[in-house]
C-alpha positions in Angstrom: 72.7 66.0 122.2 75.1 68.5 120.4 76.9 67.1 117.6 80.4 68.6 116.5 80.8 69.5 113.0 83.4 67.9 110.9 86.4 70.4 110.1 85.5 70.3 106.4 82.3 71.7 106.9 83.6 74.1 108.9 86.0 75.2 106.4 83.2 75.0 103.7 80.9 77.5 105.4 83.6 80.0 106.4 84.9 79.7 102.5 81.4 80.4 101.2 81.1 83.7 103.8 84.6 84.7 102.6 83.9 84.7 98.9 80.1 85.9 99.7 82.3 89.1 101.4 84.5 89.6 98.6 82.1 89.4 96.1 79.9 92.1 97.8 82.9 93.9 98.2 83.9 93.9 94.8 80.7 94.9 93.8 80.5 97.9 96.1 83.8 99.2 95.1 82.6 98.9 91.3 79.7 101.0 91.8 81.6 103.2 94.1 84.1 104.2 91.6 81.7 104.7 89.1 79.1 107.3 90.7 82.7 108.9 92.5 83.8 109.6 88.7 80.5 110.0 87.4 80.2 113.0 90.4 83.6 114.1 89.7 82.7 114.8 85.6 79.7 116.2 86.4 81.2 119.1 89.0 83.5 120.3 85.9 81.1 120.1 83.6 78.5 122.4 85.5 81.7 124.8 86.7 82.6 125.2 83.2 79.4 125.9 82.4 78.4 127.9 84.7 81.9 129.9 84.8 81.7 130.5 80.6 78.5 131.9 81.4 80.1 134.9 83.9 81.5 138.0 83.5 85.8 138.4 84.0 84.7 140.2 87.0 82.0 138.0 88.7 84.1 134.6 87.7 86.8 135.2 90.4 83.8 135.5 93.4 82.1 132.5 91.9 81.9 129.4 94.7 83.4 126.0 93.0 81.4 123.8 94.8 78.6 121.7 93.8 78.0 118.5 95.3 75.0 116.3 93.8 73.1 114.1 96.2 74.1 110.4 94.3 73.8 108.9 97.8 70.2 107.2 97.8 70.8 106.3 94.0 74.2 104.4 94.6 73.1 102.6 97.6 70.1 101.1 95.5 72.3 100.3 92.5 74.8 98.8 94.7 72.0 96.6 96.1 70.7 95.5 93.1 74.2 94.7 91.8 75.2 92.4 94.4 71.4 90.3 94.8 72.6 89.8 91.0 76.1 88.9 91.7 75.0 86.7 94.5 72.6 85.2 92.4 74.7 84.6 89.0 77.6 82.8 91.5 74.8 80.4 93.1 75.3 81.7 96.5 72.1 80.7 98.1 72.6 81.5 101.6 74.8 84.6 103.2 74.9 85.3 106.7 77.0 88.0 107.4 77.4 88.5 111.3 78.1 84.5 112.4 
């Protein structure tokens, strides 16, 4: 026979999914922002490099574009950040999609 759950239950599990969500989404802005500024440095650094390096004449034909691939490395970082963030706030169990 099915068997209603008590309203604090219900209010315990949807806490515990709401601070799982924020904590992952907390995490994933942190990480974010870094690699985002990291990326951002990193294009001046090599366009001031590279630019120095030119001729007057050759620097105003030069493309300013350079766009490092940092997807694949902050998707793992972000992983590993948030199993640890999960972990250090006890939060044993996250389902996201129920």
């Amino acid at each position: 026979m099915y068997k209603r759950k008590t309203k604090a239950v219900f209010f315990a599990n949807r806490t515990a999914k709401i601070r799982t969500l924020f904590i992952i989404l907390q995490n994933f802005l942190e990480v974010f922002l870094f690699f985002s500024l990291s990326a951002i440095s990193l294009f001046h650094y090599v366009n001031s490099a590279r630019l120095s390096s030119l001729g007057k004449r050759v620097q105003k034909y030069a493309l300013l574009v350079y766009n490092p691939n940092i997807l694949n490395y902050f998707f793992e970082v972000f992983l590993k950040e948030s199993a640890k963030a999960l972990k250090d706030n006890d939060v044993v169990e996250h389902i996201f999609l129920s």
